[in-house]
C-alpha positions in Angstrom: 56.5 -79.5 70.1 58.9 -76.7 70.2 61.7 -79.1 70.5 60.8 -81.2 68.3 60.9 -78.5 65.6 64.5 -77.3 67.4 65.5 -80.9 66.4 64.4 -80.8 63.0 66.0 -77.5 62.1 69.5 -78.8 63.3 69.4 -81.9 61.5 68.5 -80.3 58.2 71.7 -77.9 58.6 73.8 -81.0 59.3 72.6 -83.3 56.4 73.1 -80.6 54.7 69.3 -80.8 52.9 69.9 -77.8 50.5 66.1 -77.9 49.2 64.5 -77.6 52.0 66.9 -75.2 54.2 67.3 -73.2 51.0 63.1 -72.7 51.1 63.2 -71.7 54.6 66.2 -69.3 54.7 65.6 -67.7 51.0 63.3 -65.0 52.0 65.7 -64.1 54.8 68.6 -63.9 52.9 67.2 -62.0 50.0 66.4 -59.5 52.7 69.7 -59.3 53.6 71.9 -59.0 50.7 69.5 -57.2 48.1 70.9 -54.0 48.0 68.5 -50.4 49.0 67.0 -48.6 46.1 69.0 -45.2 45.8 66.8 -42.1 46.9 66.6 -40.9 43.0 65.8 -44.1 42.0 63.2 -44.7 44.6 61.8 -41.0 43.8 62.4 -38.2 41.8 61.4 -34.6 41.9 61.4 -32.2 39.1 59.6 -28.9 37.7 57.2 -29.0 35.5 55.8 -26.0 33.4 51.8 -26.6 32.2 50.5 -26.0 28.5 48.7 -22.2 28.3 45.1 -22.5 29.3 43.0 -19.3 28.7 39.9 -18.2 27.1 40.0 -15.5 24.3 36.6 -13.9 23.3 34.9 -16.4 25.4 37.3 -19.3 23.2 39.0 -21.9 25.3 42.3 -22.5 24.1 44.9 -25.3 25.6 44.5 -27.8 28.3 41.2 -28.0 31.0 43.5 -30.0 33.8 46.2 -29.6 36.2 45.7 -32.8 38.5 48.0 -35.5 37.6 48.4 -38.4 39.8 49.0 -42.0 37.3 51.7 -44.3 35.8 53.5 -43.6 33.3 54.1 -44.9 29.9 56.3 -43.6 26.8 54.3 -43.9 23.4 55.9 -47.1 22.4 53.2 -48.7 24.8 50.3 -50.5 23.3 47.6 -49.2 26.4 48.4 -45.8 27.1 44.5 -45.3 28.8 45.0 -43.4 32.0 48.7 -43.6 31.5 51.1 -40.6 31.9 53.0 -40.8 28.4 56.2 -39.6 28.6 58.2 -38.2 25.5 61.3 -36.3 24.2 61.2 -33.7 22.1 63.5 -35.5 20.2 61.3 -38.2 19.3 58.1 -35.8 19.3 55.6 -35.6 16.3 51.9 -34.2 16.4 50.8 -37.5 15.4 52.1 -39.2 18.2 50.8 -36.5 20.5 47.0 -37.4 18.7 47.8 -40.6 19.1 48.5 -40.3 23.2 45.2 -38.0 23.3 43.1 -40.8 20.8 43.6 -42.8 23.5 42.5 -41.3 26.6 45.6 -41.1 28.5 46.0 -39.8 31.8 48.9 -37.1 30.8 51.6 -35.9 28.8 54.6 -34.9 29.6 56.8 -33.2 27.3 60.4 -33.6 28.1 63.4 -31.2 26.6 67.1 -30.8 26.3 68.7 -28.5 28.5 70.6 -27.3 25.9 67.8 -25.7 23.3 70.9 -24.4 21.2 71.9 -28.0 20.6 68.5 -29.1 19.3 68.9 -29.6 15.8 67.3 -27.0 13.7 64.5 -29.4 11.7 63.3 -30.6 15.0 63.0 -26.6 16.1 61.0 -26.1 13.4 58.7 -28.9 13.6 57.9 -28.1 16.9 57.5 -24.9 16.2 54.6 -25.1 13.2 53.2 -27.6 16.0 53.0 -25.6 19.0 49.9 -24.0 17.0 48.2 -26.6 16.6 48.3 -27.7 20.1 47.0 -24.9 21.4 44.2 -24.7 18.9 42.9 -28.4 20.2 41.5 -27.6 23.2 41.7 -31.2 25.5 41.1 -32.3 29.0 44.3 -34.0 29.3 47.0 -32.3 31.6 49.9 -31.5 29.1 53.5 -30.9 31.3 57.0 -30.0 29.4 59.9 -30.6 32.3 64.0 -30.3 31.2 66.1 -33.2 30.6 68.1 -33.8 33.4 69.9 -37.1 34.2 67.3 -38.7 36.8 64.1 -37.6 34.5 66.2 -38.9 31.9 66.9 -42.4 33.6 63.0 -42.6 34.0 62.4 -42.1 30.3 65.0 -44.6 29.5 63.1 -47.2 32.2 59.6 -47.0 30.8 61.1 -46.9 27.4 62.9 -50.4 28.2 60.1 -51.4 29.9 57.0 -50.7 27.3 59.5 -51.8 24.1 59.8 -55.2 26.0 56.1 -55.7 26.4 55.8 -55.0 23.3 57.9 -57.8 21.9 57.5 -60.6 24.3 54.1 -63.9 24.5 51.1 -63.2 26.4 52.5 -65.0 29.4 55.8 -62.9 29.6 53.6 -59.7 29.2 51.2 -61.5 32.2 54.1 -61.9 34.0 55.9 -58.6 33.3 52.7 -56.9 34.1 52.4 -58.4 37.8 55.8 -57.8 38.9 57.7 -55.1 37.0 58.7 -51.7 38.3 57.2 -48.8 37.1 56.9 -44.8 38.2 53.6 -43.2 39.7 53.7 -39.6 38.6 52.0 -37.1 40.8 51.8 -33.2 40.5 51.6 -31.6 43.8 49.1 -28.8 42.6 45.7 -28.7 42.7 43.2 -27.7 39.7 43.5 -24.7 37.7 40.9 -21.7 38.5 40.6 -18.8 36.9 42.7 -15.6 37.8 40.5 -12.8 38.7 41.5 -9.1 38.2 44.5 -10.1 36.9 46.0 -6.6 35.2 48.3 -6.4 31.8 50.6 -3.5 32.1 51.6 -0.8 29.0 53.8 1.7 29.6 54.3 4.9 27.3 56.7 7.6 27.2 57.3 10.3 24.9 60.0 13.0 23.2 58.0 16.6 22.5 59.1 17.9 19.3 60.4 21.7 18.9 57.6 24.2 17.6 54.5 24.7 18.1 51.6 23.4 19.7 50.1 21.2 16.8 53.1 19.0 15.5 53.0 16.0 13.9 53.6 12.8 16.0 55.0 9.4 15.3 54.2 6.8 17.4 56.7 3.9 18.0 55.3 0.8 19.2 56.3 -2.5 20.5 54.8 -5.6 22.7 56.7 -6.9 25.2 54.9 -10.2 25.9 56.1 -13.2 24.6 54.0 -16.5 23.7 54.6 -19.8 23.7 52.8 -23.4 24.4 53.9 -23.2 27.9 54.0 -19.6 29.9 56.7 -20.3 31.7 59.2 -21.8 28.8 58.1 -18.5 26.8 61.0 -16.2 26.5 60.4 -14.2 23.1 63.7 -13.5 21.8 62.6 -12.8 18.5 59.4 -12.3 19.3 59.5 -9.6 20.6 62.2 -8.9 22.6 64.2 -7.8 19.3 61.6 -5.2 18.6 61.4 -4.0 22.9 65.2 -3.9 22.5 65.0 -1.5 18.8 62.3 0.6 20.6 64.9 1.4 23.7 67.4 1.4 21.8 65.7 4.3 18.9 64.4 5.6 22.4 68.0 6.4 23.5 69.4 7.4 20.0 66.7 10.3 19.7 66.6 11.1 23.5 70.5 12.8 22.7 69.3 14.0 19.5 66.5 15.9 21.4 68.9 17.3 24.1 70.2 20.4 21.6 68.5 22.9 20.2 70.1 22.6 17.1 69.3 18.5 16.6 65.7 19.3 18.1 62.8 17.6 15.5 59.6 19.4 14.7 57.9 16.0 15.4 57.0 14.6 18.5 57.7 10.8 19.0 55.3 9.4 21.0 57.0 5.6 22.9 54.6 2.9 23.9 55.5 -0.5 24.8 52.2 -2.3 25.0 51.4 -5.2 27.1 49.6 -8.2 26.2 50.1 -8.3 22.4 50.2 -12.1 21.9 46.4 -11.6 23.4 44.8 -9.8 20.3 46.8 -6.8 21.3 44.9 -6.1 24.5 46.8 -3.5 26.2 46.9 -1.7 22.6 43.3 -1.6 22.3 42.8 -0.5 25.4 44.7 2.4 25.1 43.4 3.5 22.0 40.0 3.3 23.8 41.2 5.8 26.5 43.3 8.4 24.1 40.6 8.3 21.5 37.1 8.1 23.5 38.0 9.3 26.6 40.2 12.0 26.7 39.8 15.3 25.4 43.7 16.3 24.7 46.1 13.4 23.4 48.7 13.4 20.8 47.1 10.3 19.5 44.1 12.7 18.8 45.6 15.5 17.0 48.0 15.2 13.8 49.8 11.5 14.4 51.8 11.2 10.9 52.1 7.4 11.4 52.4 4.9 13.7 56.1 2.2 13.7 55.1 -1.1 14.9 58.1 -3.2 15.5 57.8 -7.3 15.6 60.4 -9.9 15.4 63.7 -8.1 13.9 66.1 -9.7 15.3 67.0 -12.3 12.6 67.5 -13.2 8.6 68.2 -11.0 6.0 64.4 -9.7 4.8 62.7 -7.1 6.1 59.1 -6.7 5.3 56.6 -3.5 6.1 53.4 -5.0 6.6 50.5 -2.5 5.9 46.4 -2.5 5.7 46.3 0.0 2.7 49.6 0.9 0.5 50.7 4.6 1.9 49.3 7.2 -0.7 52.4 9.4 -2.6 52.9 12.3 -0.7 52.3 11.7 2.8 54.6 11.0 5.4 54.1 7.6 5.9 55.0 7.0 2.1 58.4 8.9 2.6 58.9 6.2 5.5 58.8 3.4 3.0 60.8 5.5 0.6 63.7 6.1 2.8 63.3 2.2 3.9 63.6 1.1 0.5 66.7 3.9 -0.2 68.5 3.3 3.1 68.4 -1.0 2.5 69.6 0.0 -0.6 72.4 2.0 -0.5 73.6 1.2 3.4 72.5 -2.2 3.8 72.9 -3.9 0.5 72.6 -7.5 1.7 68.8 -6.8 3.0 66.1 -7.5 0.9 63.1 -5.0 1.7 59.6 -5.5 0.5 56.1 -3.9 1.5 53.7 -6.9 2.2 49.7 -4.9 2.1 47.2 -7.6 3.6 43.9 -6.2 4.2 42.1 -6.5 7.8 40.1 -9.5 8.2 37.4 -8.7 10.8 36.0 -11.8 10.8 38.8 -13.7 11.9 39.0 -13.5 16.0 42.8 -12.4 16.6 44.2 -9.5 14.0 47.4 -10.7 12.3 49.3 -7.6 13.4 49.3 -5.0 15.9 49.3 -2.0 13.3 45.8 -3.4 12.4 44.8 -1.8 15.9 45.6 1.5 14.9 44.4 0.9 11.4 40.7 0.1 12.7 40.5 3.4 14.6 42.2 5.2 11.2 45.4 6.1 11.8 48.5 5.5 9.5 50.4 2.5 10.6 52.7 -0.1 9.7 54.4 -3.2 10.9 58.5 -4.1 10.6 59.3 -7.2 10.3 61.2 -10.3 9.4 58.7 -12.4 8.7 56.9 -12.5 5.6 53.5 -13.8 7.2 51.7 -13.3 10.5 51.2 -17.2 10.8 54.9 -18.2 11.1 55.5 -20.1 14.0 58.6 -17.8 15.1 56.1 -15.4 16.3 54.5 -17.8 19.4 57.0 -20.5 20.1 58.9 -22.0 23.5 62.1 -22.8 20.8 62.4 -18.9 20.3 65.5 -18.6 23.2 67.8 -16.0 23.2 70.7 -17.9 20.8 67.8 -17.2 17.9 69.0 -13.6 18.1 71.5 -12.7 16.2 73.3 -9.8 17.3 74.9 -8.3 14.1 71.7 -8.8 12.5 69.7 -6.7 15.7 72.1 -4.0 15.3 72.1 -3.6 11.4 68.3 -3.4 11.4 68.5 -1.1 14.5 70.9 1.2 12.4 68.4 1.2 9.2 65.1 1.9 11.3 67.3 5.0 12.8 68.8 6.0 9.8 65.4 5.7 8.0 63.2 7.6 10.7 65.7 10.1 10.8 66.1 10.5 7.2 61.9 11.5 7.6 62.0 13.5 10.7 64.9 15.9 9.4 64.1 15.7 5.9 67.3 15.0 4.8 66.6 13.5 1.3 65.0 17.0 0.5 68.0 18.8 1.6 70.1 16.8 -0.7 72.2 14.6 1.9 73.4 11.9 0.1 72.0 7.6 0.5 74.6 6.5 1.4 76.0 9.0 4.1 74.7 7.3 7.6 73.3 9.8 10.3 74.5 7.1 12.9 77.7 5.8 13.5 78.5 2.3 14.7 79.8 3.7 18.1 76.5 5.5 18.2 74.6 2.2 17.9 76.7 -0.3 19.9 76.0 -3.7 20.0 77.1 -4.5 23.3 74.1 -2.4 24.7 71.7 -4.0 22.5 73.6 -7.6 23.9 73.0 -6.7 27.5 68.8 -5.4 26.8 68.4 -9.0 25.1 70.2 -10.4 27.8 67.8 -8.8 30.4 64.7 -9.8 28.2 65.3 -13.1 27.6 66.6 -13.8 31.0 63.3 -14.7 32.4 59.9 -15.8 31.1 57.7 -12.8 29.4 53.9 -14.3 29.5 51.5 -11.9 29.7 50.0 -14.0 32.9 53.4 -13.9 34.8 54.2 -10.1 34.2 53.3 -9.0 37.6 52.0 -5.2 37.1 54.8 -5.0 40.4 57.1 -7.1 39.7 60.8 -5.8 38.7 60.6 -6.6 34.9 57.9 -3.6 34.6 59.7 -1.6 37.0 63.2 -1.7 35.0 61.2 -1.3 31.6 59.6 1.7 33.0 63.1 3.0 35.0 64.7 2.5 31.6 62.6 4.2 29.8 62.3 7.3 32.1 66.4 7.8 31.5 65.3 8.8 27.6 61.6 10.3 27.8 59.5 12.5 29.6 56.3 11.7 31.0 56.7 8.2 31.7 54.0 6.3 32.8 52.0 2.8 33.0 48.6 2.2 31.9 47.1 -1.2 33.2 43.9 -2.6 32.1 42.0 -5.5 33.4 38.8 -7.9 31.8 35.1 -6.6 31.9 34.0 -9.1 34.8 30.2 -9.6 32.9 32.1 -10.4 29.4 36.0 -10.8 29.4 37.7 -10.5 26.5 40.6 -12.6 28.6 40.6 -15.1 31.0 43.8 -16.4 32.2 44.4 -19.4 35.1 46.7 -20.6 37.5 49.1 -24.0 38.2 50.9 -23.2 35.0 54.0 -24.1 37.1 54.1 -27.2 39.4 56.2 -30.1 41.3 55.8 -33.4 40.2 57.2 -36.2 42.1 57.8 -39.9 40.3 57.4 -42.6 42.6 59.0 -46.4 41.6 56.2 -48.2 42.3 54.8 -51.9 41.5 52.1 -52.0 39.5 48.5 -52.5 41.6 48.0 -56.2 40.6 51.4 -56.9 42.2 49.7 -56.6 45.8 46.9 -59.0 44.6 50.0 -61.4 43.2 51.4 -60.7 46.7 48.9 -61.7 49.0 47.8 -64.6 47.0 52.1 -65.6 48.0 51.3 -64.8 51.4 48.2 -66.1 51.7 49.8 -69.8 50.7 52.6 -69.6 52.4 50.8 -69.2 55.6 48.5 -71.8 54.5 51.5 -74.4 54.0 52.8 -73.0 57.2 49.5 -73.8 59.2 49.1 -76.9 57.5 52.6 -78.7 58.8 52.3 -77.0 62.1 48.7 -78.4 62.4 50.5 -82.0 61.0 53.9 -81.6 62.5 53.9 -85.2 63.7 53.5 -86.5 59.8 56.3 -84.1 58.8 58.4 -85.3 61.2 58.1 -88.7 60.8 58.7 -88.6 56.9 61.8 -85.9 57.7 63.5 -88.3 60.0 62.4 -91.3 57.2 64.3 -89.2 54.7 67.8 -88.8 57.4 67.5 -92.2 58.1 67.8 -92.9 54.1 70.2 -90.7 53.7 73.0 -91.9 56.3 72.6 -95.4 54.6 73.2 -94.2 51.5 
């Protein structure tokens, strides 16, 4: 039998029966010459950073899920049901993302130029005034941002191709398209989010003691360090607030030489605190109003504080806005403060348009709009700077807020009026007849290159309140800096009530997800149906070999006549 089948073979090669040899040797050959799949295009790995998920005064805020393991689609696709649906933030609307969550899809994954400077600045604030609002929806659906590079980007462009062409083409194309195109099988290599337990938001304080007596006035300088955005580890704070971290060191420094001689030595003492958690409901604020006020009998927050400097997003624009709970009575020391605001601005700083915004404190809402409000509640004078003419612009808790939002002039020139406005209060130098328009500060005195390198370290790496480690080196070189300029430097570190947290932060926010090319699962049922007839046929003519041989050698016979 064997040689019968030998002889068959050889006479096919030599009549040259093309059909039949081509049938028998086509699997082989396609084998041989189809060329490997590269490694990236077989499978890619990249970083992905996970939307915020925590709970707020027992509110659940962002995504539920961390598991991702499904295909992916981009939002061209008509199904997009247990699909991963990729899109660029190009392309991105809120609608879309609705749409992708309408749906029930698997996952979404938000992908982002490398270059944020580059992105024009209508999509930057689109996405900003959205980031809101997709926090606010709290969903079950794993939500991913990864950066463009040129493997992720060949992806996109794939399933793109891919979902626009099934879009476009008959129901048999699509049938057809559906069994045997490629397609990528995204998989995170985490496992579900859990909550973080004991996890401990860091403040730290420092102060300058005034010249005099026992019971002198205080002001208190404040900033928040933490920096918010719809995905902790994409959430640098430039703005917000690394410009008013950066004015608070910088006003630390400035007043730390001013302190060093007798004869510049203030009758005030300036009390330092860079809070932690602020984009939380200012935790770390609230916490340590609790333990100065209620729990300590001897605190310069509890004895003659003349007002309290909150500083928040500075660092661009030409406005500057002092946001108070009650307008400053005539008289007092926090009225002077707006005074010499309004006259420095004026005289020094022309181009900036100052205004007093007064919103009262709505208790009813769940997060206060600003962190002067804290001090406000426990009645003490105090006051927010900032840019921003409302405490609901997106600027304040957005991914987009990198450090080329900065601008560096502008830093400095607001750094300058601050300092030239406090110091105009501390020394009373309006009553003493020096003139508006004489500055206290000179522009080698306030240097821009040191406020350039501050931003620089801030911005540098990602300021969430759940990735500031309580010992991890950003604390450490906030507190080593600040222990240069002040005296009696130290942390304060609070933790939630384990019976009823205020705030509950969780893990995975930073994973590895892996896309695999795959075919799509009723390709392996399109598969073995091949195999299974293929087989079949072959059983069949080995079970009749004798009829197939007979009606081969019919068909030579014919052939050599011919």
């Amino acid at each position: 039998m064997l040689e019968e089948a030998g002889e068959v073979l050889e006479n096919m090669l030599k009549a040259s029966c093309l059909p039949l040899g081509f049938i028998v040797f086509l699997p082989a050959v396609l084998l041989l010459v189809a060329p490997p799949l590269p490694a990236a295009d077989a499978a890619h790995e990249f970083t992905v950073y996970r939307m915020q998920q925590y709970d707020l005064q027992g509110q659940p805020y962002g995504t539920r899920n961390a598991v991702l393991n499904t295909e992916a689609r981009t939002i061209d696709a008509d199904v997009l049901s247990r699909r991963c649906v990729l899109m660029r933030l190009l392309d991105f609307s809120y609608e879309q993302y609705q749409k992708a969550l309408r749906q029930s899809a698997g996952a979404v994954v938000i992908i982002l130029p490398r270059a944020m400077a580059a992105v024009p600045q209508d999509v930057i604030r689109q996405f900003m005034e959205t980031e809101p609002e997709m926090l606010a929806m709290e969903t079950v659906v794993p939500v991913y941002f990864a950066v463009e590079d040129e493997a992720l980007l060949s992806i996109y462009e794939q399933t793109q191709a891919a979902s626009a062409a099934q879009g476009s083409a008959s129901a048999a194309e699509v049938l057809l398209h559906t069994a045997t195109a490629n397609g990528f099988q995204m998989v995170t290599s985490g496992v579900q989010s859990k909550a973080v337990s004991d996890w401990l938001i860091t403040s730290v304080e420092g102060r300058l003691t005034g010249l005099g007596g026992e019971d002198l006035p205080t002001i208190v300088i404040v900033a928040h360090y933490d920096a918010f955005g719809v995905a902790p580890w994409l959430s640098h704070g430039a703005d917000s607030n690394g410009s008013g971290i950066s004015v608070l060191l910088e006003l630390a420094r400035l007043f730390s030489r001013l302190y060093t001689y007798k004869r510049t030595h203030a009758a005030y003492n300036l009390l330092f605190f860079a809070s932690g958690g602020g984009k939380f409901n200012y935790q770390g604020t609230k916490r340590w109003l609790e333990d100065n006020l209620d729990h300590t009998d001897s605190s310069l927050l509890q004895d003659n504080v003349a007002f309290v400097l909150c500083l928040d997003t500075v660092g661009r624009g030409d406005s500057l806005h002092l946001h108070v709970s009650k307008p400053p009575r005539e008289g007092t020391l926090q009225h002077a403060f707006l005074r010499e605001l309004e006259v420095v601005a004026a005289h020094q700083f022309p181009e900036v348009r100052f205004s007093m915004v007064h919103k009262k404190i709505n208790l009813a809402e769940d997060i206060l709009a600003w962190e002067h409000e804290r001090f406000a509640i426990r009645r003490l004078p105090a006051f927010t700077l900032s840019h921003l003419e409302s405490h609901r612009d997106g600027q304040r808790s957005s991914i987009m807020d990198v450090r080329s939002r900065v601008d560096s002039k502008t830093l400095t020139r607001n750094t300058r009026l601050i300092a030239e406005a406090l110091t105009r209060v501390i020394y009373n130098l309006t009553e003493k007849g020096t003139p508006p328009d004489m500055p206290v500060f000179t522009e080698q005195m306030i240097q821009q290159e040191q406020l350039d390198s501050v931003m620089d370290w801030l911005t540098n790496q990602p300021r969430a309140a759940q990735l500031v480690d309580k010992d991890g080196t950003f604390l450490s070189t906030l507190e080593h800096y600040l222990s240069r300029y002040l005296k009696e430097v130290k942390p304060h570190h609070i933790k939630a009530d384990k019976r009823d947290p205020e705030f509950v932060f969780y893990d995975q926010l930073k994973q590895v997800m892996n896309a695999y090319r795959v075919k799509p699962a009723i390709f392996d049922l399109l598969l073995a149906v091949c195999i299974g007839a293929y087989l079949g046929m072959a059983y069949t003519a080995v079970q009749h070999f004798d009829l197939l041989y007979k009606t081969v050698q019919r068909l030579l016979v014919k052939a050599k006549t011919q």
